[in-house]
C-alpha positions in Angstrom: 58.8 375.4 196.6 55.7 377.0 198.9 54.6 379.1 195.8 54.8 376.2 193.4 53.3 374.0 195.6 50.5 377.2 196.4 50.2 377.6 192.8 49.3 373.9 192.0 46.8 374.1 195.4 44.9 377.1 193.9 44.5 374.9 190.1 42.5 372.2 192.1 40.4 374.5 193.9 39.7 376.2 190.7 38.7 372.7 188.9 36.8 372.1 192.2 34.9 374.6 192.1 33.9 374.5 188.3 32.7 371.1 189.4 31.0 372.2 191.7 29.5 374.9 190.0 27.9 372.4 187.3 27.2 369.5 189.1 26.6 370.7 192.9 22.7 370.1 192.4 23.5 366.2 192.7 24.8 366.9 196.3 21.5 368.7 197.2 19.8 364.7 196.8 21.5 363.9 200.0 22.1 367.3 201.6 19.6 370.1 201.3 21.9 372.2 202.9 24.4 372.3 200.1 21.9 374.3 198.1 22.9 377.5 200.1 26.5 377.1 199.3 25.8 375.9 195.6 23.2 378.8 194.3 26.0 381.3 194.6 28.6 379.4 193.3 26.5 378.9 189.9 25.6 382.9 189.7 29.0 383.4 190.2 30.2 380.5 187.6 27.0 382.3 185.4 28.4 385.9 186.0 32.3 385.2 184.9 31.5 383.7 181.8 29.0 385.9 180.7 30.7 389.6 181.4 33.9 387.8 180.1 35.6 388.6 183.6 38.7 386.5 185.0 37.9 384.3 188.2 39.8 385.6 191.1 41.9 382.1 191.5 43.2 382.6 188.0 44.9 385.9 189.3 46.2 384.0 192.3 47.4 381.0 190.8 49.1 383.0 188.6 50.5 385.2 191.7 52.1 382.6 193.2 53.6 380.9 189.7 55.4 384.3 189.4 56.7 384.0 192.9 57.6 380.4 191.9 59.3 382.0 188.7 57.3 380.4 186.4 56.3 382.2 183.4 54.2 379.8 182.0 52.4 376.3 182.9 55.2 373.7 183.5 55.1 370.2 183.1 53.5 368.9 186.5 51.6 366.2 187.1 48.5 368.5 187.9 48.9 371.2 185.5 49.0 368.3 182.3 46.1 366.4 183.4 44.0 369.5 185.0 45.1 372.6 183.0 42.9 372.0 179.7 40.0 371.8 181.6 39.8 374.8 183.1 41.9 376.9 180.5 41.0 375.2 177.0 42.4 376.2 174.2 40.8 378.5 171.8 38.4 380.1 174.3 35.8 382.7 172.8 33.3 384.5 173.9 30.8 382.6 172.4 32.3 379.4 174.2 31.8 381.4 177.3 28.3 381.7 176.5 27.9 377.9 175.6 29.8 377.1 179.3 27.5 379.5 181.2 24.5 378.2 179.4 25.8 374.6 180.3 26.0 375.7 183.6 22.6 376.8 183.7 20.8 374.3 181.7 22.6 371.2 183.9 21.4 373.1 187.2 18.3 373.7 186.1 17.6 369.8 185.2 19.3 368.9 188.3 17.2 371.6 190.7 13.7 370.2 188.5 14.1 366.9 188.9 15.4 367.7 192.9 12.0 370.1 193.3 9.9 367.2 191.5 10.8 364.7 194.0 10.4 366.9 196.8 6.7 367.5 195.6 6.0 364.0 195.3 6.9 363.1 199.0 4.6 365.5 199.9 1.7 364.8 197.6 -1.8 364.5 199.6 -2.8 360.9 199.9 0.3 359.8 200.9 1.5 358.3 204.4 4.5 359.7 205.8 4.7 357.0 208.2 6.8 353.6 206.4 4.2 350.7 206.4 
C-alpha cells in the first residue's frame, strides 16, 4: 500500500515539476525569489530532453511500483488523468527537442516581458514615491 501510495506521490511531483519547469517565470511576477529555484529547474527540464536522459523520478516512481508489484501503469485515478502528460505516447527524439525548445521559448517570453517591466519601474523620470 506505502509503495503504491509512494509511487502515485512521486507521479505528481514529476507533473509538478514539468509545470513548474514551463511556467515558473509567472511566479517570478510576485516573488523574485522564485527565480533562484526556477533557473535550475528549466536547465535541468532543457538538459533531459535534449541528451535524451530519463528524469530521476521516472526511475523512482518506477522503484516503488515494482515494490507495489505493479508491472505496468494501473488504473488509478492519478495515473489516468496525469500519466499522458508526462509520458505521451509516441515520444521521439525530435519531440524531445520541440518540449525543450517549448521550455525555452515560454521562459524566455516570460523572463522578457518579467525584465521589461522591471526596466520600466526604474526608468529615469519616474517618481518612486505613489502620488
Amino acid at each position: 500500500m506505502f509503495s503504491r501510495f509512494a509511487a502515485d506521490a512521486v507521479l505528481v511531483t514529476h507533473l509538478a515539476f514539468i509545470l513548474f519547469a514551463v511556467l515558473g517565470a509567472a511566479l517570478a511576477f510576485r516573488w523574485r525569489w522564485i527565480i533562484w529555484l526556477h533557473l535550475p529547474a528549466v536547465m535541468w527540464a532543457v538538459y533531459v530532453e535534449l541528451a535524451g536522459r530519463m528524469c530521476p523520478l521516472t526511475d523512482l516512481e518506477n522503484h516503488y511500483r515494482s515494490l507495489a508489484g505493479q508491472s505496468g501503469y494501473a488504473n488509478s485515478f492519478i495515473e489516468h488523468y496525469v500519466l499522458a502528460v508526462i509520458y505521451p505516447a509516441g515520444l521521439t527524439r525530435e519531440i524531445q527537442f520541440v518540449l525543450a525548445g517549448i521550455v525555452i521559448g515560454v521562459n524566455l517570453l516570460l523572463y522578457g516581458v518579467l525584465i521589461a517591466r522591471a526596466r520600466r519601474r526604474r526608468a529615469p523620470g519616474k517618481s518612486r514615491t505613489p502620488v
